[in-house]
N, C-alpha and C positions, 0 to 999 in steps of 0.2 A: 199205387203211384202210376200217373198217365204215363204212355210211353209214345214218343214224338218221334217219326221218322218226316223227311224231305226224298225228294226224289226229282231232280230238272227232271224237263221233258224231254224226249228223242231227239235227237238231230233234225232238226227243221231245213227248208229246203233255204231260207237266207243264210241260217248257219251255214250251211253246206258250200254255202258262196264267198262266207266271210263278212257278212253287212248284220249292221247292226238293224236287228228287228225293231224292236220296242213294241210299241201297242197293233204294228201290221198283224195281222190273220193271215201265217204262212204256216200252211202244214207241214206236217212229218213226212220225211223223205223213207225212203222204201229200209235204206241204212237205221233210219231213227224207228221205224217199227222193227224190225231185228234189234238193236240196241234193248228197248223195251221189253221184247220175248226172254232177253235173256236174263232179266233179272225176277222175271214170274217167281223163278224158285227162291230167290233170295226173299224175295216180299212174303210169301208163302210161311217159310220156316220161321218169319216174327209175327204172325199171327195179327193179321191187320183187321178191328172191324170195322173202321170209317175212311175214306177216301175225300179229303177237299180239294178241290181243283181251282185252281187261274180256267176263267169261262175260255179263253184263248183256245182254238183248236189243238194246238202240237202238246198243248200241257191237257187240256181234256178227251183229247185219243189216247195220250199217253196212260191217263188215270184209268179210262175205258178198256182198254187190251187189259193191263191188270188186273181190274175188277173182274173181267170176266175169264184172266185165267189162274185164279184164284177164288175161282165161282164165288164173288162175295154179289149178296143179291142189289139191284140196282137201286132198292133205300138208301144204302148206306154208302153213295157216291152222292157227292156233290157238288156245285160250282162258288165259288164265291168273286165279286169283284174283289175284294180287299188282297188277293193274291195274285191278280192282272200286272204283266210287266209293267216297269216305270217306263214312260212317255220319253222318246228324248228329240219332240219337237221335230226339227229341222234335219236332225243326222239319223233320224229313218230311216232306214235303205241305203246307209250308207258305208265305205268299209270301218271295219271293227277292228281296233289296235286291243287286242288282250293284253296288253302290259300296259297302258296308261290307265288312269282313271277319268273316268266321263265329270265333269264338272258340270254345277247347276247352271248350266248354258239357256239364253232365251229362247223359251217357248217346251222345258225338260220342265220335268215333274220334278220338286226337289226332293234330295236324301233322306232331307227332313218329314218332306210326306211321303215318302215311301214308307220310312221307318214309323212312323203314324197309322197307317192301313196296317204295318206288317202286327205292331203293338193291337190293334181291334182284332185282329185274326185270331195273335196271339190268345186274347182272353176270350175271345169264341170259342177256340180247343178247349179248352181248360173247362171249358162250361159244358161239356157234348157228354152223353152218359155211354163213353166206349175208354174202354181202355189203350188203344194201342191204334192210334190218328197216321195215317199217311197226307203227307202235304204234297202234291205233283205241280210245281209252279217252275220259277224264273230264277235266272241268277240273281239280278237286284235283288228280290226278295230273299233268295239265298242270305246275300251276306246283310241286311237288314236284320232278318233272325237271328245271325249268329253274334251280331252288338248287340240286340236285347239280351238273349240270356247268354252272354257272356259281360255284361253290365258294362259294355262299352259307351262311351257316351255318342260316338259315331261311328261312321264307315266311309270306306271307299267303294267306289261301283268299278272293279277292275275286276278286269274275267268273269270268266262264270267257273261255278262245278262242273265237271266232267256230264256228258249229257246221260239220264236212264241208268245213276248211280244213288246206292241208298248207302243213306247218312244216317246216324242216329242223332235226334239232338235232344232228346231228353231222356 
């Protein structure tokens, strides 16, 4: 049986400010790589052999420090768009309320496609010949995953995971 772990990526430098990212290309602040370092040994002791990454910087440096401090060779990292944060238009760069939920606002990517890339993802793992997949992505995609296999028929996009923490979800 495959076994599924997730992992956000570090603390990014918008995180850090409180603005909602989305699809910007803001790297990992000096906090988000220590975040990172520190779960090397947790990734380590579940025995990871493939790595898929959101192309986005803060989630493929994140999968990067890992791979390489858990010497896994650089075949077995890679990037996918299907785990690129969800888009949210206009509120880009803007501040980020953790307790409400982002609504399909114009010009945001909807739930429903988020939850659609996360579903192709999903049957991409499932298709890879490793047993034991690390996912280094996004909140959205977080809780997008966690309605597929827990057979929800939706989600909300409120908060994220806790940044450079592993999850198990399969």
């Amino acid at each position: 049986m495959k076994r599924l772990y997730f992992i956000r990526h570090g603390e990014s430098e918008l995180n850090a400010q409180h603005l909602l990212s989305g699809r910007i290309d803001t790297p990992l602040t000096e906090n988000g790589r220590q975040q990172v370092h520190a779960v090397i040994d947790g990734v380590r002791s579940i025995g990871v052999d493939y790595i898929l990454s959101s192309p986005l910087s803060r989630a493929y440096e994140t999968a990067s420090i890992i791979a390489e401090g858990i010497r896994l060779p650089p075949d077995k990292i890679h990037t996918s768009a299907l785990l690129t944060e969800r888009t949210y238009g206009h509120r880009e760069g803007t501040a980020w309320d953790t307790t409400a939920p982002i609504a399909d606002e114009p010009g945001s990517e909807t739930l429903a496609a988020v939850r659609q890339r996360a579903e192709e993802a999903l049957y991409i793992i499932k298709n890879l010949p490793f047993d034991t997949v690390l996912i280094v992505s996004h909140g959205t995609i977080w809780h997008a995953l966690q309605a597929i296999l827990n057979n929800q028929p939706s989600f909300e996009d409120t908060g994220a995971p806790d940044n450079a923490k592993i999850v198990q979800l399969i």
